[in-house]
C-alpha positions, 0 to 999 in steps of 0.5 A: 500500500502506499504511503498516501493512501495509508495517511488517508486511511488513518484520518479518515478513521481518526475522524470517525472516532472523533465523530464516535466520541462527539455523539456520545457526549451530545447523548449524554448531554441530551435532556432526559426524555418527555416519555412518561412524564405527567402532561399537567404537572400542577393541576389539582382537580379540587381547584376546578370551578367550571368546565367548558368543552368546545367541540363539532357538537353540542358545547358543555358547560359545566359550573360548580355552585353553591348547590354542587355542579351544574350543567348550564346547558341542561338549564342548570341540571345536576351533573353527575359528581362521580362522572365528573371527578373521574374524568378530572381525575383522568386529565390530572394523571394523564401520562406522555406515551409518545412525543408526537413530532411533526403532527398537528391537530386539526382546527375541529379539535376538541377543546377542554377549558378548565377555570378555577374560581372567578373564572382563573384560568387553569389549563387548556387542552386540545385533543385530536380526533379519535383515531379510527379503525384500520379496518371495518370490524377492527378495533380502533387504535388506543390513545389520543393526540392532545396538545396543551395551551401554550405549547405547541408540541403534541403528545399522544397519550395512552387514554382514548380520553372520551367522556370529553366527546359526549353531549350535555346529558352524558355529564349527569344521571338519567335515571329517574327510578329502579323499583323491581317489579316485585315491589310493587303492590297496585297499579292504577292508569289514568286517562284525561278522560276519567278512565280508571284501570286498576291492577293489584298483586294477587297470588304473587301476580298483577292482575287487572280488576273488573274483568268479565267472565269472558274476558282475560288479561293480555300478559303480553302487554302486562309486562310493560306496565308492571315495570316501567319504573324498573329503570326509568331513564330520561332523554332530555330535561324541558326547559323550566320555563315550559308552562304545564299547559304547553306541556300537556300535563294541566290535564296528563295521563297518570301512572300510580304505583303504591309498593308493598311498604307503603310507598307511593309513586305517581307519574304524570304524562303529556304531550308529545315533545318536538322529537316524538319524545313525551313531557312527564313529571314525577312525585313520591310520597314515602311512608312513615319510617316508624320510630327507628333512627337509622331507618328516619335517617335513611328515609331523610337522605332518599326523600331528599334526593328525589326532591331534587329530582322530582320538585323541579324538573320536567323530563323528556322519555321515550314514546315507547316508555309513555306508551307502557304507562298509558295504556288503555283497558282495550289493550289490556284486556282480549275476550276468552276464547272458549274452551273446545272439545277436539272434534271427533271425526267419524268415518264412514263405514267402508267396504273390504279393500278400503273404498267406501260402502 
């Protein structure tokens, strides 16, 4: 080899290991990796006051009062605490999974305002849109794209982070009642009308009262009516301001079930609500707890609750709800078919090799 070619060989391998050795302090000097690190270092939910989420949707906003929180867009309904301090809990423990370089998130960005008291802002998030599926009937990728105000990187953490995409009514409890049906001692149906049907447990079943002789219950439809307070659930809250005229509950449909102990719970049904959907109202009167402490004190805490969800609020339900608490002696009732005797057949009498005589 000659001597210039050796002297060339030698400082190009002089300068690798200079390269070599740069690198491994430029690695060494690098700041410790995002990864794993808390998205919102200083966020303490307790200093929450109102929450705003800004999305595609309906907007929702979310205020802490002196009655508790509300959902201002449900015109001051109660918002479900435990939902609420679960998804606060979720953003404060929110984790960087991936340092999301390069990407942005589009203008339909989802946003999450949260203020303190006096509207001090807290922090503010952006979150990408959900990630869809690759494929049909795959599951869609875990984790969202999120960027925090003020800082322009953006992140992917490991929560799909979704209650932030739900509507007004997914921020509070929509049921209203869960008595099993097996509680229940007597059910009356009023029309408007004055029309009057009656049902009362007998040898452990409902059974409707006045039925003739040739007549008989339709257990088919008996279900419905025995169990619509089972789970009774709401679709939307009526505005406050609704008279009881316009909502057609002046003159409504009633629903009055009493309960073995006592209890008596009446539901009044009235129109028909833009949407198809019908306008009812609730009342409960409890019976005497007795003279046991804990049993007034329980009977306290439950009229409470159901004052605040009955005093107050005109609900929206689905048609098919109103429909089970509405119905008429026509549907309940179908005439007894008459028992029969099989026929008996005759045969005529026929000639040896089967034809007939």
């Amino acid at each position: 080899m000659k001597r210039n070619q050796l002297l060339i060989l030698v400082v190009i391998a002089a300068v690798l290991v200079a390269l070599a050795f740069l690198s491994t302090r430029q690695q060494r000097a690098a700041p410790p990796s995002a990864v794993g690190k808390p998205l919102l270092h200083k966020l303490a939910i307790e200093s929450v006051a109102r929450v705003e989420i800004a999305r595609s949707g309906a907007p929702v906003t979310i205020v802490r009062g002196d009655a508790g929180w509300a959902v201002t867009n449900l015109f001051g309904y109660p918002a479900d605490v435990s939902k609420l301090q679960t998804a606060l809990l979720k953003l404060a423990e929110l984790k960087i999974g991936e340092v999301a370089r390069g990407v942005n998130i589009d203008t339909n960005a989802t946003l999450v305002d949260l203020q303190g008291a006096s509207g001090k802002p807290l922090t503010t998030l952006r979150l990408g849109a959900r990630p869809a599926a690759d494929r049909p009937g795959s599951r869609p990728p875990q984790g969202r794209l999120v960027a925090v105000a003020g800082n322009e990187q953006v992140y992917r953490v490991k929560d799909g982070l979704e209650e932030f995409d739900g509507d007004p009514r997914d921020w509070v409890s929509s049921q209203l009642l869960s008595i099993p049906s097996s509680d229940i001692r007597t059910i009356e149906l009023a029309s408007p009308t004055g029309g009057v049907l009656s049902l009362s447990r007998e040898s452990g079943t409902l059974q409707l009262q006045g039925i003739a002789t040739n007549e008989e219950f339709e257990a088919g439809k008996s279900y419905g009516v025995e169990s619509a307070f089972s789970y009774l659930t709401f679709s939307g809250v009526a505005d406050p301001k609704l008279g009881e005229a316009q909502a057609g509950l002046a003159t409504p449909h009633t629903y009055r079930v009493t309960l073995k102990n006592g209890d008596l719970y009446t539901a009044r049904i009235g129109a028909a609500a833009p949407g198809g959907d019908r306008y009812l109202r609730l009342e409960a009167q409890l019976a005497p707890p007795g003279t046991n402490a804990t049993a007034q004190a329980e009977q306290a805490t439950r009229k409470a609750e159901l004052e605040q969800k009955f005093a107050r609020w005109t609900y929206l339900v689905p048609a098919t709800t109103a429909e089970n608490m509405t119905r008429t002696r026509a549907e309940l009732v179908k005439p007894r078919v008459a028992a029969t005797n099989a026929t008996a057949t005759s045969e005529a009498p026929t000639a040896p090799g089967g034809l007939p005589e």
